[in-house]
C-alpha positions as CSV (number, residue, x, y, z in Angstrom):
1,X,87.6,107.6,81.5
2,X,89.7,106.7,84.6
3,X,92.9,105.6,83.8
4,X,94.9,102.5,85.9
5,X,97.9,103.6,87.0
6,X,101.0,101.8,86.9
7,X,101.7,98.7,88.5
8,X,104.4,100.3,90.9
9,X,101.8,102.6,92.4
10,X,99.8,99.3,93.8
11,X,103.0,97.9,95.1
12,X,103.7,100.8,97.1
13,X,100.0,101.2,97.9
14,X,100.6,97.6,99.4
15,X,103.8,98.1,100.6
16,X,103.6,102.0,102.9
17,X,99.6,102.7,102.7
18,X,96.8,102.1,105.2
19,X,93.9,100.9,103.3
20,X,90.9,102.9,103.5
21,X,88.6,99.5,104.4
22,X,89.1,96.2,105.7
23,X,87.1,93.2,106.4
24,X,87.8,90.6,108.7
25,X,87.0,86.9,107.3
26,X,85.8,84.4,110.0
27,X,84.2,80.8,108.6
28,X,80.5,79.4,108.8
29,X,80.3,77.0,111.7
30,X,80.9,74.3,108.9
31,X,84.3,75.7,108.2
32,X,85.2,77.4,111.7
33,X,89.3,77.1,110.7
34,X,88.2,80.0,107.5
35,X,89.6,83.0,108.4
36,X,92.2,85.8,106.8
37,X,91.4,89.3,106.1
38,X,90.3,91.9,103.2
39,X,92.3,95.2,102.5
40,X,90.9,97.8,100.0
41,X,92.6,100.6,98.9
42,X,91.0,103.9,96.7
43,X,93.0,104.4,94.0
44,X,93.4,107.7,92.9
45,X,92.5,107.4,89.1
46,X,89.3,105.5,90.3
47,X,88.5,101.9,91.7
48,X,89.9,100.0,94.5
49,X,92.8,97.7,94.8
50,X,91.4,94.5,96.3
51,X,94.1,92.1,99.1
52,X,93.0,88.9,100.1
53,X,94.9,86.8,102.2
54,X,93.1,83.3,103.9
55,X,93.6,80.5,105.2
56,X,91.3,77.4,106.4
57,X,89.9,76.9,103.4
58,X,88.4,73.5,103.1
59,X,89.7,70.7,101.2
60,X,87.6,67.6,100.8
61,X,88.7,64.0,101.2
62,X,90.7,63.2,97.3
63,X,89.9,66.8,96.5
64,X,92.9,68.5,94.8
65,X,95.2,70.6,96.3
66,X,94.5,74.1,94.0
67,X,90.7,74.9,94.3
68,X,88.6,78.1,93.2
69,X,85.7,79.6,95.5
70,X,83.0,82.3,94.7
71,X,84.4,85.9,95.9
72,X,81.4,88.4,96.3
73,X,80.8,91.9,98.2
74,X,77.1,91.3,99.1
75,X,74.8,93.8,100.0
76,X,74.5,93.8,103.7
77,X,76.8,93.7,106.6
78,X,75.6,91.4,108.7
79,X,77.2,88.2,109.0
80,X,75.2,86.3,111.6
81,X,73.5,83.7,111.4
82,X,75.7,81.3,109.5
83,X,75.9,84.4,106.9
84,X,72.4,84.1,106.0
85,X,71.7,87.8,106.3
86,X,74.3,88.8,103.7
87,X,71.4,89.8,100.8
88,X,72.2,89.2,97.5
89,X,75.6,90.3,95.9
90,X,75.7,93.8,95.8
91,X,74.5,95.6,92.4
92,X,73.1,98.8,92.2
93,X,72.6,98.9,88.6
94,X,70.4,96.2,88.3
95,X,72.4,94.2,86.4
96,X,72.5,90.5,85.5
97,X,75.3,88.6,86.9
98,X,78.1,88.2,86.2
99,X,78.2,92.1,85.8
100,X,76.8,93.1,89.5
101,X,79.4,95.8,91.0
102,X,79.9,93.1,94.0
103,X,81.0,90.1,91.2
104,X,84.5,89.8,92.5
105,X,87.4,87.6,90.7
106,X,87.2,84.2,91.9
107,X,89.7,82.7,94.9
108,X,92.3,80.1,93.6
109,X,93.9,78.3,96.8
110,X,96.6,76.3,97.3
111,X,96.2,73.6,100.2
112,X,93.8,76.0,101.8
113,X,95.2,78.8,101.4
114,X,94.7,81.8,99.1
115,X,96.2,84.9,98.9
116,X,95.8,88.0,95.8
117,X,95.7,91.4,94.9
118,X,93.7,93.0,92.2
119,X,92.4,96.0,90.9
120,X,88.5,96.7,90.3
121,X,87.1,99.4,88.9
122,X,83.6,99.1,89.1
123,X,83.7,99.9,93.2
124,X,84.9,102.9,94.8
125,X,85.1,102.6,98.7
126,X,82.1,104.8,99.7
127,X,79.9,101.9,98.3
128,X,81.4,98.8,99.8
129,X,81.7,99.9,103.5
130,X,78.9,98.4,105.7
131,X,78.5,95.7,103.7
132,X,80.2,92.0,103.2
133,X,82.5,90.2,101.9
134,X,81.4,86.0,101.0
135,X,83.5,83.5,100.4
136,X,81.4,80.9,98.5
137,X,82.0,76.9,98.6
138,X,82.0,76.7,94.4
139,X,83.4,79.0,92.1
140,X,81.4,81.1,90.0
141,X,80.2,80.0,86.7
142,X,80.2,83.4,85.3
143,X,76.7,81.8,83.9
144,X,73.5,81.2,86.3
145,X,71.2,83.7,87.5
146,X,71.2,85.4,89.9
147,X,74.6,84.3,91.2
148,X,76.5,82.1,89.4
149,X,75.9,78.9,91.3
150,X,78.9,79.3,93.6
151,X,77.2,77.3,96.4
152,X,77.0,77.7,100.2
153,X,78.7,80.6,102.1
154,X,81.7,79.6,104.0
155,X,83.2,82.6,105.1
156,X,82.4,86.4,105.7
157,X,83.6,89.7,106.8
158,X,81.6,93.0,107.2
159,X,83.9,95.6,105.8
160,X,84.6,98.3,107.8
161,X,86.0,101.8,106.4
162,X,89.9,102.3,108.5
């Protein structure tokens, strides 16, 4: 079994690494001020360390100022279209959600903007690149099938490997 390593490895990953794959967010025509960027980083022991940093993120009229949105890798890379070519979340296994390999942690933001790091060991990089990253309108329920009911597509990025 892979073992994490310790939490100052990821800071210096962060801090003096390249990642080995980025994606570059842009929002759906609905949400055209979305946009930010993906970094993922192999980890040695296994898994990739996931950074997220956006901004744009929309806020409705009364809505409060900290708000969650869905976070998926998605099986294709093609984000035309409004992001209607994205597939389905990525999951090779076959599993129900929320167990898919592309079920990400969900976004919290802050006035419309969102920024995190975390580790995931279910991906390695080899499997993500060429596909996308969504940024979903609701935040998963952990619940529905086949995706958790986390609502429109707002944003996107294909991820590419650096």
């Amino acid at each position: 079994m892979n073992q994490m390593p310790e939490r100052m490895a990821f800071y210096r990953m962060l801090e003096r690494d390249m990642p080995q794959a980025v994606a570059q967010i842009n929002g759906s025509s609905r949400v055209a001020p979305l946009q930010g960027f993906v970094r993922f980083f192999a980890v040695p022991q296994g898994g990739v360390l996931i950074e997220t940093n956006l901004s744009g993120l929309p806020r409705g009229e009364g809505a409060p100022e900290n708000r969650f949105y869905g976070f998926h890798i998605h099986e294709k890379g093609d984000c035309s279209e409004n992001f209607t070519k994205t597939g389905d979340h990525y999951n090779p296994e076959g599993r129900e959600h929320p167990m898919h390999a592309g079920d990400l942690i969900p976004l919290m933001s802050k006035d419309g903007n969102a920024w995190m790091v975390f580790y995931d060991g279910k991906l390695e990089i080899s499997q993500i690149v060429g596909r996308s990253v969504v940024v979903h309108s609701m935040p998963d329920d952990f619940t529905s099938q086949p995706s958790g009911n986390s609502g429109d597509k707002i944003g996107c990025g294909v991820i590419f490997a650096t």
